[in-house]
C-alpha positions in Angstrom: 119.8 97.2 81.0 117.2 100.1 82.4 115.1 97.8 83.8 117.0 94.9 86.4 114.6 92.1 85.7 114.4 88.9 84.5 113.7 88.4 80.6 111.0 86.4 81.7 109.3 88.2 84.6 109.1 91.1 81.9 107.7 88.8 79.6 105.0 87.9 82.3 104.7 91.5 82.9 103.6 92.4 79.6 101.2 89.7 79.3 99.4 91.0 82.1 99.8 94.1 80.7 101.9 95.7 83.9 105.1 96.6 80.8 105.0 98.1 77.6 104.9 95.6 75.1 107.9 94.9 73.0 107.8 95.0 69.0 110.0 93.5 66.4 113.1 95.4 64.5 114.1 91.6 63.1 112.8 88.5 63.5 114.9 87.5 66.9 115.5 91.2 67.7 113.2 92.5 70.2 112.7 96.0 71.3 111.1 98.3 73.4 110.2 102.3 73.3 112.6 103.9 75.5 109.8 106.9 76.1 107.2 104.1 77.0 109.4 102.3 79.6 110.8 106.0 80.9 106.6 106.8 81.4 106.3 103.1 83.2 109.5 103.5 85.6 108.2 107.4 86.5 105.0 106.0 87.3 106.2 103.1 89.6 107.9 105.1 91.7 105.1 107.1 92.2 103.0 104.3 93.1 106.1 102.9 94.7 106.3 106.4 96.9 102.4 106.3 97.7 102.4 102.7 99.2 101.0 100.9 96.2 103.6 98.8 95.1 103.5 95.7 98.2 106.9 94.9 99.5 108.9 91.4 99.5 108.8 89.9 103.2 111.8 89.8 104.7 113.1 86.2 105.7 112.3 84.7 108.9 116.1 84.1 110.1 114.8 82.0 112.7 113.6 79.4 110.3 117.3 78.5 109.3 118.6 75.9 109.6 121.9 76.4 110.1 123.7 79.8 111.3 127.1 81.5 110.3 129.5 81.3 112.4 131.2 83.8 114.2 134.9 84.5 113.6 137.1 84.5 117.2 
């Protein structure tokens, strides 16, 4: 719930070793340390703020196919 992303893009994440990793409180209860993931989101926004992190592209509308329509 602090972090808005996919289970498994933060799976993938900590694979790469990009997340903190998760540990075990039960066999199918996974958890992670709140100051660990409080370190990583303060230092993406820094790198976020200095340029580092690269951007989505934005869609190229005019490769649509179809458009909305407009209301009259």
């Amino acid at each position: 719930m602090i972090v808005p992303l996919a289970d498994t893009t933060i799976y993938e994440m900590e694979i790469r070793g990009e997340f903190p990793r998760r540990y075990y409180l039960t066999p199918r209860c996974v958890v992670w340390d709140l100051g660990e993931v409080e370190t990583w989101l303060r230092q993406r926004r820094k790198d976020s703020e200095a340029g580092r992190i690269r951007k989505a592209p934005s869609p190229d509308v005019r490769l649509r196919k179809t458009r909305p329509m407009k209301k009259r």
